[in-house]
Structures are given as structure tokens and as C-alpha cells.
C-alpha positions as CSV (number, residue, x, y, z in Angstrom):
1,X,0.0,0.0,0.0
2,X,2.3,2.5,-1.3
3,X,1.3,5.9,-2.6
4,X,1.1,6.2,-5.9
5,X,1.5,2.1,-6.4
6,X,-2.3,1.7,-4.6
7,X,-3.4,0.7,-7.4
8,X,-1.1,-1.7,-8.2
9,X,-0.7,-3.2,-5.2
10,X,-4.5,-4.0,-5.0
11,X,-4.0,-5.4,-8.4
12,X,-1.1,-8.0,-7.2
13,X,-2.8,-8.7,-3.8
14,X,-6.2,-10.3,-5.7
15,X,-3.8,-12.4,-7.1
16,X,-1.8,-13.3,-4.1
17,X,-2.2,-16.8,-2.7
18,X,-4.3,-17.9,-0.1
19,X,-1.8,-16.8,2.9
20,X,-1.1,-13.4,1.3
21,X,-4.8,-13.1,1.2
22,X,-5.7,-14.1,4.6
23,X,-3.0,-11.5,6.4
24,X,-4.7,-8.4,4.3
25,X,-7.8,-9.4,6.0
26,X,-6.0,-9.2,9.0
27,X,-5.0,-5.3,8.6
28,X,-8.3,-4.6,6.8
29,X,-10.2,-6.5,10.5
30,X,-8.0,-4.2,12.4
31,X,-8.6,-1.4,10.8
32,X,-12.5,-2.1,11.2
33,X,-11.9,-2.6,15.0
34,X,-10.9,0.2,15.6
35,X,-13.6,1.7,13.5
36,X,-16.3,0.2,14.9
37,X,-15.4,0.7,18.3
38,X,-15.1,4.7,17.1
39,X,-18.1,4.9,15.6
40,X,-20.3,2.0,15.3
41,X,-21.0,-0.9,14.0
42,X,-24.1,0.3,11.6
43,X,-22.1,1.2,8.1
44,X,-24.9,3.3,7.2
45,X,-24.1,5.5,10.0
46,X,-20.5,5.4,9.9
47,X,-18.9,6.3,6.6
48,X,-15.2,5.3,7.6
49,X,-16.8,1.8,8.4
50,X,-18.3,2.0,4.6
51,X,-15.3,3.1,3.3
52,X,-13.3,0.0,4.9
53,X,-16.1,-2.7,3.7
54,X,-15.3,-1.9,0.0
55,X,-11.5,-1.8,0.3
56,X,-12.3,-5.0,1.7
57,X,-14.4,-5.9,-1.5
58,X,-12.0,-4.8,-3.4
59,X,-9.7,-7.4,-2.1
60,X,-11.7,-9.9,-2.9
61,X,-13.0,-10.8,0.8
62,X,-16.1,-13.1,1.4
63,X,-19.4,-11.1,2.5
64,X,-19.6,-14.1,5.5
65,X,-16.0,-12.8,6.9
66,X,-16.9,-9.2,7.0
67,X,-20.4,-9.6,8.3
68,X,-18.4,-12.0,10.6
69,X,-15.7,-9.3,11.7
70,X,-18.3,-6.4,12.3
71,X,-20.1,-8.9,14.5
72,X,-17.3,-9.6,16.7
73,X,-15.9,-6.3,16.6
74,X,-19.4,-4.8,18.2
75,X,-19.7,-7.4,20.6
76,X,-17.3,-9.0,23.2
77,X,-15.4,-11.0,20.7
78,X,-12.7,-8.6,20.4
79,X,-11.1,-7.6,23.5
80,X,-7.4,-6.1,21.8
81,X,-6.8,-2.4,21.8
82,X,-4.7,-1.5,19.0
83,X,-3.1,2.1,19.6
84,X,-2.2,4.0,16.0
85,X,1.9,4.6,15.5
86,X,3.8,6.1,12.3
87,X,7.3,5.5,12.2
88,X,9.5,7.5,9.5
89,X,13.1,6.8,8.2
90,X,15.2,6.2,5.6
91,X,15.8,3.2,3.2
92,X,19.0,2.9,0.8
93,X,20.4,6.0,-0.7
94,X,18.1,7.9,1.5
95,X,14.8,7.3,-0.1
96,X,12.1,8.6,2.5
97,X,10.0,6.1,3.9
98,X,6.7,6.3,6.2
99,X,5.1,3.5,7.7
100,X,1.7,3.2,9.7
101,X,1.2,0.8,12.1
102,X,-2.0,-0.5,14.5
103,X,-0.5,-2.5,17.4
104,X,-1.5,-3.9,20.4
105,X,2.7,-4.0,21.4
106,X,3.9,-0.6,20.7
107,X,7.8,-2.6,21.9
108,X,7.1,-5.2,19.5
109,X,6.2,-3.2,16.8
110,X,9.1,-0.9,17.6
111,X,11.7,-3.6,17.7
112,X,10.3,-5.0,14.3
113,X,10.2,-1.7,12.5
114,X,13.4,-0.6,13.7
115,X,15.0,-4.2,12.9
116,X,13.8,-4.0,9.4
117,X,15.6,-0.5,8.9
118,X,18.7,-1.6,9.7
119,X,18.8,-5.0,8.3
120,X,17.8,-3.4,4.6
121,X,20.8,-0.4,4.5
122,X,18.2,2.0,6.0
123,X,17.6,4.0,9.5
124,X,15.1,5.1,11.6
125,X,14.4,8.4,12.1
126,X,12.5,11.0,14.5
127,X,8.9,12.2,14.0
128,X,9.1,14.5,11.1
129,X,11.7,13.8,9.6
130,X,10.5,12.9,6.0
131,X,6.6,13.9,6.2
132,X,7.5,17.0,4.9
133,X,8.4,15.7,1.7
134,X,4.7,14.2,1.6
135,X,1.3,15.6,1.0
136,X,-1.7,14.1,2.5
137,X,-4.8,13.7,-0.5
138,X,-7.4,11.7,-0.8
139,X,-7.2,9.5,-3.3
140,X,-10.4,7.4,-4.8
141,X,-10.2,4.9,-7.1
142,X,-12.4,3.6,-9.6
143,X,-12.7,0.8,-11.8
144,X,-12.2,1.9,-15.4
145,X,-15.5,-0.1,-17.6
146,X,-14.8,2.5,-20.7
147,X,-16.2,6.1,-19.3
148,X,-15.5,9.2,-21.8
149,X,-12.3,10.9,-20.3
150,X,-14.1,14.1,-20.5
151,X,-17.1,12.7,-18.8
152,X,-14.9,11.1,-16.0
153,X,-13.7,14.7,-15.6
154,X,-16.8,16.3,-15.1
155,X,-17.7,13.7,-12.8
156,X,-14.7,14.2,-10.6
157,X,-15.1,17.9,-10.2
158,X,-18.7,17.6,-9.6
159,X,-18.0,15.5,-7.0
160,X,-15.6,17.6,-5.3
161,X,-12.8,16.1,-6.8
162,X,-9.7,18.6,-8.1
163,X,-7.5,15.9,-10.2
164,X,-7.9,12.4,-12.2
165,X,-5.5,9.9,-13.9
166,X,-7.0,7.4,-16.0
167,X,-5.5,4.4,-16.8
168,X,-6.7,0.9,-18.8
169,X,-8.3,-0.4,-15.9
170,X,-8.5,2.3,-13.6
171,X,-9.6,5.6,-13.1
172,X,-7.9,7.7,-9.8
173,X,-9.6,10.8,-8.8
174,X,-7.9,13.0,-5.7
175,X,-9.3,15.5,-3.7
176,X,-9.0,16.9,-0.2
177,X,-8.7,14.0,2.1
178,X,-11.7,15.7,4.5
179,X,-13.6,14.6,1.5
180,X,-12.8,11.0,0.9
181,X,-15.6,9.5,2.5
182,X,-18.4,12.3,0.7
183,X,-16.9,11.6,-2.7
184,X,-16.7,8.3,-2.8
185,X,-20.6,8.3,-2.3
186,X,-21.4,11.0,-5.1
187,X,-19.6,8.6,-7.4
188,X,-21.6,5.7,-5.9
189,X,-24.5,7.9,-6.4
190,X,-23.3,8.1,-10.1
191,X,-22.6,4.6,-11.2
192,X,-19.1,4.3,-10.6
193,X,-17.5,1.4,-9.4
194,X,-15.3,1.8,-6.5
195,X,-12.2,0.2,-5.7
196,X,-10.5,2.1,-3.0
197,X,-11.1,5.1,-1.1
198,X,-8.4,6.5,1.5
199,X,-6.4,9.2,2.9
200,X,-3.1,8.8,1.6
201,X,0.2,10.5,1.6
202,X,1.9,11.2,-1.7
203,X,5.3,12.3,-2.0
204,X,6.4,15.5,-3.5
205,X,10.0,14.1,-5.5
206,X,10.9,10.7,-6.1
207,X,14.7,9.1,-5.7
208,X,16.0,6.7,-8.1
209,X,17.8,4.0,-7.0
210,X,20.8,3.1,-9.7
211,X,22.4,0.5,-7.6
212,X,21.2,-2.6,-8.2
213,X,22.1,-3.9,-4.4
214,X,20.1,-0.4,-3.4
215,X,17.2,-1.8,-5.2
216,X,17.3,-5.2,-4.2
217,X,17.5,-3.8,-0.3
218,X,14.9,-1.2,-0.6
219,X,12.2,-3.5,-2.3
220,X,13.2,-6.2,0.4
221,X,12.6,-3.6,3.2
222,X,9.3,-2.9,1.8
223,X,8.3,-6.5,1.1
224,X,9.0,-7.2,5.1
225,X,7.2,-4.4,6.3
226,X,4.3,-5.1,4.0
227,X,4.5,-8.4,5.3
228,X,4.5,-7.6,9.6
229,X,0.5,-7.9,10.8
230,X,1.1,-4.7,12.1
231,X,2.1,-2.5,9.4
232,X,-1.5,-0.8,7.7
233,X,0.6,1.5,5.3
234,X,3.8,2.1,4.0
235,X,4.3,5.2,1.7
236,X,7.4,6.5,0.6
237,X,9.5,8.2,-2.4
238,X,11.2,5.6,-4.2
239,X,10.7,5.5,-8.3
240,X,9.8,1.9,-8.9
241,X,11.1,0.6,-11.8
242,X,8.0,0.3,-14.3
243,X,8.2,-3.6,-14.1
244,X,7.8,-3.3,-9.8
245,X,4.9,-0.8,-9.9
């Protein structure tokens, strides 16, 4: 879940195996959780809760293990407190890395995130330290079933959208990320498919990695953290080669 790769990464994780499968519906079910316990389990009166049903969709989970989830999640079936963290560092050649955790073990996660960071020629830094080199948009994505650009366009602003991209299979609309939750239910409201909808932080440059050990450690970095249950995001500045997007 990286920035400007959301897409993409959605893309590879509904083809993912089984295993890969089963631990996104473990940050997705946290995610809800601590939703719920916010601000109810009734998604018609909680748009965040709304929001996290379709990214779940999207990912190709089973109706039965999200009715399952909000279930236990509004009842007594799930006792664990999970307290949000964002780490920041660096990864080879400086490339500026944030990642968002929910934990239940702030030391675990700690250890783990820190661990990663220095096992993958990268560091951890203080609070702030890269952020600044990110903006925070929202960014909703759409499926892409053959809309006129034009019409797309007119759709997005209507909407209160301020930018699109359209690709072959998808079309990604940004807008203030107050408004996430509002526009993804005008375009509802419209006909359009939605495949994600969520605050996310884009970065303002890129770095290129030439080394090919650089590249080799930064995608391993990211493939670990993507990997730990308690990692929900990880954004950072890195130009992917085309063929790692």
C-alpha cells in the first residue's frame, strides 16, 4: 500500500495466494476494530466503516468474513486495543520512507520496524523527519468499464474532486482528504465502481535508485514491512522501476 503504487498493489494482492490473502484481512479486520469501536457498528451511519467494507471488497473478501468481523468487533469477541503509531526513516540512498502501524505491542512493533531499517541499508528516524516531503490527499479509485475521459472529468469535479488519472483499468480521482468519504458516495451515487477510497500521503520528489544492491534492499525492506501484521501502510518516495509498480 504505497502511494502512488495503490493501485497496483491492489491489483497483485487479488492475485496473491491464499496466505497473502488471509494476512490483508488481518489489517483490513483491524482497521474495522478500531472503527467500529469509534463509531459504530451500523455502516450506514458510519462512513469510515463504509469506506473499509469496500477496500475489503476490493480485495476480494467473502461477504460471510466481513459480516463475521463487524459482529465480533461490536460485541465482546474482540477484546485487543490497538493504539495508532507512524514510524519515519530512511531506506537505501536515503529514499524517505513512512510507515503506519496499528498495534496492540507498541515494543514489538518498535523492535520489528526498527529491525527492518537496519537490516535493509536504511535507518530510523524521529517524527518528522521525511513527512514534509509528503502531501496528505485523498485518493479514490475507480474501476475503469470504458467512461469518456471528458465525462470522468466532469464527474470528478462535480464531485468535489480537483484531479484524475485514467489508466486501462482504472480511473484515480484526488481531492481533499476531508472529503474521501463524501466523494466516494457521489460517485456511488453516479454509477461508478469503486475500488479504493483513502487518505493517503503522496510524496512531493521521487529518488531513483541506480544500484542494483540499493534496489534489491529497498524493495526487500518494503516486502518485510508489507509483510508484519502490524504494518497498515507504507508510503514512501522511491521510483519503482516500471516492471515493480
Amino acid at each position: 500500500m504505497s502511494g502512488h503504487s495503490k493501485w497496483n498493489n491492489i491489483k497483485r494482492k487479488k492475485e496473491a495466494t491464499d496466505a497473502v490473502k488471509a494476512k490483508i484481512f488481518t489489517k483490513i479486520g483491524r482497521e474495522m476494530i478500531v472503527c467500529i469501536k469509534e463509531g459504530g457498528p451500523d455502516p450506514n451511519n458510519n462512513a469510515k466503516l463504509r469506506d473499509l467494507i469496500a477496500k475489503a471488497k476490493s480485495n476480494n473478501v467473502p461477504n460471510d468474513n466481513i459480516e463475521r468481523l463487524i459482529k465480533k468487533a461490536s460485541g465482546d469477541g474482540s477484546k485487543a486495543n490497538y493504539e495508532s503509531l507512524t514510524y519515519e526513516g530512511y531506506g537505501p540512498s536515503g529514499v524517505a520512507v513512512i510507515v503506519e502501524c496499528l498495534t496492540d505491542n507498541k515494543n514489538r512493533t518498535a523492535g520489528d520496524v526498527r529491525h527492518y531499517f537496519d537490516k535493509f541499508g536504511g535507518n530510523l528516524g524521529t517524527t518528522g523527519c521525511v513527512s514534509f516531503m509528503f502531501t496528505e490527499k485523498g485518493i479514490v479509485v475507480c474501476e475503469n468499464t470504458g467512461i469518456d475521459e471528458d465525462k470522468a472529468m466532469e464527474d470528478c469535479f462535480d464531485c468535489g474532486g480537483d484531479d484524475l488519472t485514467v489508466e486501462d483499468e482504472v480511473i484515480t480521482m484526488e481531492c481533499d482528504p476531508s472529503q474521501v468519504h463524501a466523494m466516494r458516495e457521489a460517485l456511488t451515487e453516479k454509477g461508478y465502481n469503486i475500488l479504493s477510497a483513502e487518505a493517503e500521503m503522496i510524496p512531493s520528489t521521487y529518488t531513483k535508485l541506480e544500484d542494483p544492491d540499493d534496489v534489491k534492499r529497498m524493495q526487500t525492506l518494503l516486502d518485510y514491512l508489507e509483510e508484519n501484521d502490524d504494518v497498515q501502510n507504507v508510503y514512501h518516495n522511491w521510483e519503482m522501476p516500471e516492471d515493480e509498480e
